[in-house]
N, C-alpha and C positions, 0 to 999 in steps of 0.2 A: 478466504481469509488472507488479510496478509501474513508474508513470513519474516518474519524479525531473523535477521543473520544470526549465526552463532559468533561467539567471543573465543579467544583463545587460540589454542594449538587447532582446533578444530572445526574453530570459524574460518582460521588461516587455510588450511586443507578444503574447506570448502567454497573461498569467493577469492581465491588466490589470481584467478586471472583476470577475475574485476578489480582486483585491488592493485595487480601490475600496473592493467590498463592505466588508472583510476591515476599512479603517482607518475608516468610517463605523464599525461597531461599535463597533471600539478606541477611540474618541472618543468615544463616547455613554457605554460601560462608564469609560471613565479621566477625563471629566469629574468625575463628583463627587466621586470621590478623589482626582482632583490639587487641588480645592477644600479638600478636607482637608486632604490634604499642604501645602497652602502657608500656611494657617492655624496648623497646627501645628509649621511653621518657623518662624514668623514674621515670614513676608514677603506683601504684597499678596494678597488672593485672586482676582486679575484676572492675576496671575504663573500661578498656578494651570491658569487658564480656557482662557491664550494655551499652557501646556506643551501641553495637553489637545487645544488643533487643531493644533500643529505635529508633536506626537507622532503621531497619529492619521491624519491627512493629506497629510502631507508627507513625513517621512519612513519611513516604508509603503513608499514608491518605491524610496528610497536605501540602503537595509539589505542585507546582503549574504550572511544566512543563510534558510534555509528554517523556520527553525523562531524568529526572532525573533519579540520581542513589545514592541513600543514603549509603555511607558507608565511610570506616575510609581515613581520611586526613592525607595520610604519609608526607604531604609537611611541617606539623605542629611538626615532630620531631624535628627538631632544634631550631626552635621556642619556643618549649614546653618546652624543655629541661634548653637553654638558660633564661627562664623567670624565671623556678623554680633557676637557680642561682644567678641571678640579686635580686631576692624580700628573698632571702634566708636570716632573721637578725639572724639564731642562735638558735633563739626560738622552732622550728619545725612547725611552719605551713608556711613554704611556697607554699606546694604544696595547701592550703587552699588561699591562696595569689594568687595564678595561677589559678585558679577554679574562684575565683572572677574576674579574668581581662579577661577570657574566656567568663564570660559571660556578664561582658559590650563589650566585641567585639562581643559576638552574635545578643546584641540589637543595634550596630551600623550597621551590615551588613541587621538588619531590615529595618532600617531608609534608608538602602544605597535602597534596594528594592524596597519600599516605591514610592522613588524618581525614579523610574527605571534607575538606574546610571549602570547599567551592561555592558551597551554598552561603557563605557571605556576599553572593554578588546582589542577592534578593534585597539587600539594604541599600543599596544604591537606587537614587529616583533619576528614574529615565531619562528626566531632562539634563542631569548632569555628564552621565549616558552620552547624548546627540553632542551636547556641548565638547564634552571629549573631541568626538572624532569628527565633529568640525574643523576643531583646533588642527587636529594632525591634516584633517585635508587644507589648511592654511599653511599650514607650515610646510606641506610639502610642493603645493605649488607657488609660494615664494622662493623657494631654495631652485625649481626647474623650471621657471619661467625663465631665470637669465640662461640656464642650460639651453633650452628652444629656439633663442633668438640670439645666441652668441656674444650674451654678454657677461656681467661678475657683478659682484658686490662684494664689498667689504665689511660690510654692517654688522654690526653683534647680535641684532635683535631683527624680528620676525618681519615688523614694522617695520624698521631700517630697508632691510631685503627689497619689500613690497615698492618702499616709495623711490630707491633706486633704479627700477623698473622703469618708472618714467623719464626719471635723467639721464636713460641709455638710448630711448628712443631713437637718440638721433644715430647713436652707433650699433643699431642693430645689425646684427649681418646676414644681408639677404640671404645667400647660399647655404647657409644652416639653418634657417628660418622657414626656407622653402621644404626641406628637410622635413621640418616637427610640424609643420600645415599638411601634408601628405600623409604621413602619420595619423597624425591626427583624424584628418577624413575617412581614413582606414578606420579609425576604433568606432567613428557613430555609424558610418553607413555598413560597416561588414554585415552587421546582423540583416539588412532590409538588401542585400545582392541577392538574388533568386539565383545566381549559377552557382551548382554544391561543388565545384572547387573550392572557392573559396571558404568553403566550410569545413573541410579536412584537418585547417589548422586551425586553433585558434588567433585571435586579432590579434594582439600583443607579439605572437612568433611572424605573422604576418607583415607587421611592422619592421623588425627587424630583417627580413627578406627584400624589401623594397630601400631600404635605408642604404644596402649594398650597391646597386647601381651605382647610388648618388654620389658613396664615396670616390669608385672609381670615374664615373665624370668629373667631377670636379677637382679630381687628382686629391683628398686629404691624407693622403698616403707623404705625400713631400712640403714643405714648406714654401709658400709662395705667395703672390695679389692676384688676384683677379678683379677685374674690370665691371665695375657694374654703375652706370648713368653717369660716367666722370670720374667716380669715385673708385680708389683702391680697398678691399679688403681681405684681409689675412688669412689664409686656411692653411691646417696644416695639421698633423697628427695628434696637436693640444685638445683637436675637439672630439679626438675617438675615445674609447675607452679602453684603458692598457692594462691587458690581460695579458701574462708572459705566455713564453708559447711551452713553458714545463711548470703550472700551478705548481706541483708539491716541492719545486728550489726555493718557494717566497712564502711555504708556511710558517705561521709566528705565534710558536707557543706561549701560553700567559704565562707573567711571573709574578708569584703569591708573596713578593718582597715587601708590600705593601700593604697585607693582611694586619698587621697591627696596629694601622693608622686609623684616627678616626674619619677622614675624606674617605676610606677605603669602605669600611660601612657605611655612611650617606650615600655612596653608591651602588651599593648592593642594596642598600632596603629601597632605595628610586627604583632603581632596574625591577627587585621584586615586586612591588608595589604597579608599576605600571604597567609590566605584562600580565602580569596577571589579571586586574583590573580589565583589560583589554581583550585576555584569552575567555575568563570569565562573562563579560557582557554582549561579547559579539552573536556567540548563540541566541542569547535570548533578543537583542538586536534583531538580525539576520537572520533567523528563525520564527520569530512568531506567528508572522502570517502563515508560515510555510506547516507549520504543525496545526492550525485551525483547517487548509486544505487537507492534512494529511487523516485528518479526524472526517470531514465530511465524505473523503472517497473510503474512510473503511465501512462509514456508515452505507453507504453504496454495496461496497462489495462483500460484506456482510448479506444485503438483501437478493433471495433466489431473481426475484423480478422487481427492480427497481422502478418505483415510480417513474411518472415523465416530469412529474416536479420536484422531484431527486437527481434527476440528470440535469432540471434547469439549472438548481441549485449549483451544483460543481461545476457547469460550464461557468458559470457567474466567478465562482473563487476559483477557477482556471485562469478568466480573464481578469482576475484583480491579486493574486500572486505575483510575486517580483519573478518567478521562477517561471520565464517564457518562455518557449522554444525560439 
């Protein structure tokens, strides 16, 4: 039979080393994408660093399903983004404005728990679903496509981003370019490398191991040109990502000065609304097929001597799960 883990104090005492395991990874794999995610919100990338161990290692613990996955909400870039302009008066804290209305949407999505109201995800139709997070896979590679090939936009809108993209071509920069191609090659071929080195880490930690060379070739460490077919191009510390070397001198507590405004709730009920939405449907997303396998192999393991058209069967949804070795 299978064995469903225990919940609690007592589930903790007993898969506490798988569960270590378990946020150690989540935290190596959700580093450099909450890196990205918070570059692409446009907030701190040391915001980023700090999601990435609190997600990973802390709350690992406190989670209350079997099947959660703690890590960064890229569905909250527009969102994030959108809030820090709305609550913007001038002053400079608004990302301090945003941190606050992030966390009364955190203690609403308590309250939403609470009441177990999760089950409004079932009214949502699928295809709105994919459309969703299409959209955020749009939007996030317009925002890091000019990151990849070293260049910018100034554009409001997603569309703008995208079609600026081609009016950069001609100033892309080889040397960072070469960069996010290597990369790149790393995330599709790692899975198909037969030497288990490279399986120790995952792709993503990979990436950033090989990215270090490159720095130091190409010196991004100092401001400078380099020379590539005639042309000069710029490299220099602009394109790393500045992390101080003491995180907790540049933490930035919210301030709830702004709680009485009505911008201040427009963004709290966006922020509520679309993690949620998003914490809500990714399960049944990204799970589906995963619980149709998980029902055919108890059917298996349930049986003393399992048929050989019982085994054809689970090899079949072995090879037709997202979930490959």
């Amino acid at each position: 039979m299978i064995k469903i883990p225990e919940t609690g104090i007592k589930g903790l005492k007993e898969n506490w080393r798988n569960d270590s395991i378990a946020s150690v990874s989540v935290a190596m794999v959700a580093m450099p994408l909450c890196l990205g995610i918070a570059l692409a919100s446009g907030v701190p990338p040391v915001a980023g660093l700090i999601s990435a161990i609190v997600g990973g290692l802390i709350t690992t613990f406190l989670r209350g399903s079997h099947i959660a996955i703690n890590g960064p909400a890229a569905a909250l870039i527009a969102a994030v983004l959108a809030t820090i302009t709305v609550l913007d008066d001038g002053s400079g804290n608004a990302f301090r404005y945003t941190l606050a209305a992030i966390v009364v949407s955190g203690a609403i999505q308590v309250i939403l728990g609470i009441f177990k109201l999760g089950r409004i995800a079932d009214i949502f139709p699928s295809s709105a679903i994919h459309g969703l997070l299409a959209a955020i896979g749009v939007i996030i590679f317009s925002k890091q496509l000019h990151v990849a090939i070293g260049t910018s936009s100034n554009a409001d809108t997603t569309i703008g981003v995208l079609t600026d993209v081609f009016k950069e071509i001609p100033n892309i920069n080889p040397f960072v370019a070469l960069i996010s191609l290597c990369g790149l090659a790393l995330l599709i071929f790692q899975s198909k490398i037969s030497y288990k080195l490279f399986h120790l880490l995952p792709a993503p930690v990979w990436v950033l191991a090989i990215s270090i060379p490159f720095v130091y070739i190409f010196n991004f460490l100092e401001p400078h040109q380099l020379n590539f077919f005639g042309k000069e191009y710029s490299i220099g510390p602009e394109y790393l990502v500045n992390i101080p070397s003491n995180p907790f001198e540049v933490i930035i507590y919210p301030d709830f000065s702004k709680i009485g405004t009505l911008p201040f709730w427009i963004a709290v009920i966006s922020l509520t609304l679309i993690a949620s939405i998003e914490i809500l449907v990714c399960p049944v997303v990204g799970f589906g097929n995963t619980l149709k396998l998980f029902t055919s192999l108890k059917s298996i393991v349930d049986v003393e001597k399992p048929r050989k058209t019982d085994l054809l069967k689970l090899d079949n949804s072995l090879r037709a799960s997202p979930l490959k070795p």
